[in-house]
C-alpha positions as CSV (number, residue, x, y, z in Angstrom):
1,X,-43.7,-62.7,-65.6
2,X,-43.4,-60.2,-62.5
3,X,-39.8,-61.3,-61.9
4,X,-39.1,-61.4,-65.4
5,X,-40.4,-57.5,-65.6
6,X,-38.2,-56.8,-62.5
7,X,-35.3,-58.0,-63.9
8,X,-35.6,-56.3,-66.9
9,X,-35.6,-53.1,-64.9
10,X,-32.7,-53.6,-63.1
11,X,-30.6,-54.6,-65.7
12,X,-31.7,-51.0,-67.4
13,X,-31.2,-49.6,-64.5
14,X,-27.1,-51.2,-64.0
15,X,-26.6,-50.0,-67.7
16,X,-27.9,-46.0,-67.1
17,X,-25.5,-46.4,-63.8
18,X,-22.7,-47.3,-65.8
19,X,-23.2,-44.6,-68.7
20,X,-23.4,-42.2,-66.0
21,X,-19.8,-43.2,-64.1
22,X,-18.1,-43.6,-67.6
23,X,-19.0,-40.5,-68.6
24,X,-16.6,-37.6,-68.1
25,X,-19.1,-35.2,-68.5
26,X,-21.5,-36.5,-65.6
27,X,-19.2,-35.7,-63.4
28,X,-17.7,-32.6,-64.8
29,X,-18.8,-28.9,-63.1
30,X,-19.9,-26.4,-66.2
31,X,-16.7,-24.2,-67.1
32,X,-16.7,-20.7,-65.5
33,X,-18.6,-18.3,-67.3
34,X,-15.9,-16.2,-69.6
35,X,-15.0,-12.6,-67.9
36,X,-13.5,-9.2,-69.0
37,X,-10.3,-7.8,-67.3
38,X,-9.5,-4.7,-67.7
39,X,-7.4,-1.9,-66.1
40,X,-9.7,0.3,-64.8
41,X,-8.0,3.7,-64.7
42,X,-7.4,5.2,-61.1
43,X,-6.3,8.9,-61.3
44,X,-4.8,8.7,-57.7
45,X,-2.1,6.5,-58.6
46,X,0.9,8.0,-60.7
47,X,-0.4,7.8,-63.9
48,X,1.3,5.2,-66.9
49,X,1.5,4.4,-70.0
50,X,1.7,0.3,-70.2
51,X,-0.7,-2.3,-70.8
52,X,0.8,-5.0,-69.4
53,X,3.7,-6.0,-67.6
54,X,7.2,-5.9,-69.5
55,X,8.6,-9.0,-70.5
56,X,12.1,-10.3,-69.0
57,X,15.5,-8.3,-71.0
58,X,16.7,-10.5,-73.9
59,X,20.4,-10.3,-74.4
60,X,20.6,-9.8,-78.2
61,X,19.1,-6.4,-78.2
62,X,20.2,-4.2,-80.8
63,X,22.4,-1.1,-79.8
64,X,22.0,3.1,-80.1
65,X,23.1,5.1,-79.1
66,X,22.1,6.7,-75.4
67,X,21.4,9.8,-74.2
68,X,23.7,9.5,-70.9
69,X,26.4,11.6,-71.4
70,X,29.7,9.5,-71.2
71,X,31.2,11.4,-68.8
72,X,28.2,10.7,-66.7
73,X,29.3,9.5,-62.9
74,X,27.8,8.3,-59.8
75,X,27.4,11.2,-57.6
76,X,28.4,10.5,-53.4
77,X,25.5,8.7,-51.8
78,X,24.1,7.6,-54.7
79,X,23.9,3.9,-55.8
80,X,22.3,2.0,-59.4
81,X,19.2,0.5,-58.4
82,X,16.9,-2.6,-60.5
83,X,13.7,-4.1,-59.4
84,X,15.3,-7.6,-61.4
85,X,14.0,-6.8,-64.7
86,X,17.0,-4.9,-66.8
87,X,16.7,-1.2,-66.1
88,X,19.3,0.6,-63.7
89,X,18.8,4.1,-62.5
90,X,20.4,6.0,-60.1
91,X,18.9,5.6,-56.4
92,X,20.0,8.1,-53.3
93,X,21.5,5.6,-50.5
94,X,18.6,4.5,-48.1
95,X,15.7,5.0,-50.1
96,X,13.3,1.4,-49.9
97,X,12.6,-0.1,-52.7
98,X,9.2,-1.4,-52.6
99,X,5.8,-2.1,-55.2
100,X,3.1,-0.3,-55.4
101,X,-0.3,-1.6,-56.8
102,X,0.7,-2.6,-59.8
103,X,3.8,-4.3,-59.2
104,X,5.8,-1.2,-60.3
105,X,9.0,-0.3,-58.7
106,X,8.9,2.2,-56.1
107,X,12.2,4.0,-54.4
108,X,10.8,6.2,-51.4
109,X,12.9,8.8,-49.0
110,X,13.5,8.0,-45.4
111,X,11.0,10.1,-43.6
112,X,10.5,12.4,-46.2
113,X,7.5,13.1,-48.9
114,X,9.3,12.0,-52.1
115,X,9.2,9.3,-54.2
116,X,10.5,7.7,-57.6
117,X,8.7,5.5,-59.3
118,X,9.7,3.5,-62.9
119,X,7.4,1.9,-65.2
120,X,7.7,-0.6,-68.0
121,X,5.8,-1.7,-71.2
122,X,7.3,-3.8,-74.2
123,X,4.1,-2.4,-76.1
124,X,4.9,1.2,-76.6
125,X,2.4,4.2,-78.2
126,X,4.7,5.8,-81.0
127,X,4.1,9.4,-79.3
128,X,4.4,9.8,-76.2
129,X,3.1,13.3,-75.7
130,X,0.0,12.3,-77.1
131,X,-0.4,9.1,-74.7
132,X,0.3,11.8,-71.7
133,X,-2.8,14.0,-73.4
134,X,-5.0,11.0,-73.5
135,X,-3.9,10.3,-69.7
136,X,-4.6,13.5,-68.6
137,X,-8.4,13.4,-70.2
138,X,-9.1,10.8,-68.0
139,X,-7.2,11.2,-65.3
140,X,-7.3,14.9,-64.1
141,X,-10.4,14.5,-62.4
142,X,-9.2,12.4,-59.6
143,X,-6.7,14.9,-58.6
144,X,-7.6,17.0,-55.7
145,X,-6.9,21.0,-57.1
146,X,-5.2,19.7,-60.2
147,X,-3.1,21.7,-62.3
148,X,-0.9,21.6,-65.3
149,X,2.2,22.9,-65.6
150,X,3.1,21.3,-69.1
151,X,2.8,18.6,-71.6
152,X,5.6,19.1,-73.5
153,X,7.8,16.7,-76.6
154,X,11.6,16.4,-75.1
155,X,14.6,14.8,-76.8
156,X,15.6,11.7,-75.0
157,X,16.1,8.2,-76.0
158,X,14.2,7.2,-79.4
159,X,11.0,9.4,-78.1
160,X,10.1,11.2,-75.1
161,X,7.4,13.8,-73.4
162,X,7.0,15.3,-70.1
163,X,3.7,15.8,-67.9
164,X,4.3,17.9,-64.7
165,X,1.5,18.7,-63.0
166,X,0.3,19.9,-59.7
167,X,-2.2,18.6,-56.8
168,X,-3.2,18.9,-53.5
169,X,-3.5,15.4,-51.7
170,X,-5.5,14.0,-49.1
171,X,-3.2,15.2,-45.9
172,X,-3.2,19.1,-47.9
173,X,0.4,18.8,-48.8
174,X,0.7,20.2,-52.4
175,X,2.8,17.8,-54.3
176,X,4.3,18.3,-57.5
177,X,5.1,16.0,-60.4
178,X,7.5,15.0,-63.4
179,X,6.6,12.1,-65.6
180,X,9.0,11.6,-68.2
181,X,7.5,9.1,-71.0
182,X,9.9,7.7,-73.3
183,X,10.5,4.8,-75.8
184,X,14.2,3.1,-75.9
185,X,13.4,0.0,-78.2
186,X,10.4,-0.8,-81.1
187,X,9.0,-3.1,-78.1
188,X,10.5,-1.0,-74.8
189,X,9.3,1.8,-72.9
190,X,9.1,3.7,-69.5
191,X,8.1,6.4,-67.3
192,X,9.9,8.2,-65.0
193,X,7.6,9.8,-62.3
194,X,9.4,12.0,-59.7
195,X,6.7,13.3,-56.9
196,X,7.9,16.1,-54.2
197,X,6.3,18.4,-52.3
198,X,5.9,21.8,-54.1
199,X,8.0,23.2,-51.9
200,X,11.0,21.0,-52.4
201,X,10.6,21.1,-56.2
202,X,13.6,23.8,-57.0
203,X,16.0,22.2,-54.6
204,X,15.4,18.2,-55.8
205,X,15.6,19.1,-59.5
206,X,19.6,18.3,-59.3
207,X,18.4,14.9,-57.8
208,X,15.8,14.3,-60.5
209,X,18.6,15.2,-63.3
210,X,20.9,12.4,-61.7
211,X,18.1,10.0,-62.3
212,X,16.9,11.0,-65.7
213,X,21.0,11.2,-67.2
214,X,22.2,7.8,-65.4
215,X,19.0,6.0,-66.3
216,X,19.9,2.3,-67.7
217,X,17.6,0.4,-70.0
218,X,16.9,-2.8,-70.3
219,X,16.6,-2.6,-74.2
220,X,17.6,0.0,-76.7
């Protein structure tokens, strides 16, 4: 009878055994618990309307007309830049092209204090102005000594507004700033943020005019 009962257990036992290694759950770590990602909004970095990385150019995009004038040319030391996703805009020669962050496109000055820098989204805000209201709410604070100069509707492409603003940043340089929102497609828009020191603002508004006329988008 006692070997009988022993058997009995270890045949129970070589069943549970097997159960266990046949089933793909036994072995199987519990999923990671879902998580929230979200772009938490950092007023020290040039400010932007996307909310989420544009999408490669498509090649069937429909035409209209573009604010560039058609006369528009290439100035001496001046070449069209892309970061490889459609846009062109007109660089100075030697400036590095580089990412910040975010992965957004960044075209700094040898040696010098200023800096363009393009952004992308293929899910625009129908006003643009009122995006740049919302940004500034939220993002003022985080400027050292901020100040507004204007937020202002301009006409370029299908819809465009500027936020220039002033602050003070952490080496006490006062810098000065022009973000030009604007939408060129249904599912295509960018910024255009030109920084500078205060001081150099009057004589690199020919240099920001070159960018905002020659600028080349990827859809329109």
């Amino acid at each position: 009878m006692l070997a009988a009962a022993l058997a009995a257990v270890v045949l129970m036992m070589a069943v549970v055994l097997l159960l266990l290694r046949d089933d793909p759950a036994a072995n199987r770590a519990d999923p990671p618990p879902a998580g929230s990602t979200t772009n938490a909004t950092n007023p020290t970095n040039p400010a932007k309307p996307t909310t989420q990385p544009a999408a490669p150019p498509t090649t069937n995009a429909a035409p209209t007309a573009t604010p560039t004038p058609a006369g528009f040319k290439l100035p001496t030391g001046w070449r069209m830049r892309d970061d490889g996703t459609g846009f062109e805009v007109p660089v100075p020669d030697g400036w590095a092209l580089t990412r910040d962050d975010d992965g957004r496109a960044k075209w700094t000055e040898p040696n010098g204090n200023r800096f363009l820098l393009i952004d992308q989204t293929r899910d625009p805000r129908p006003d643009p102005r009122k995006d740049w209201l919302e940004n500034e709410s939220v993002r003022k604070s985080g400027y050292n000594d901020y100040r507004r100069i204007q937020i202002k509707t301009v006409k370029y492409w299908d819809s465009a507004a500027d936020w220039e603003f002033t602050y003070t940043s952490k080496s006490g340089t006062r810098l000065h700033v022009l973000n030009r929102g604007f939408v060129t497609a249904k599912d295509q828009a960018y910024s255009i943020y030109w920084s500078t020191p205060d001081a150099q603002w009057q004589s690199s508004r020919g240099d920001l005019a070159v960018i905002i006329q020659g600028f080349k988008p990827a859809r329109r």
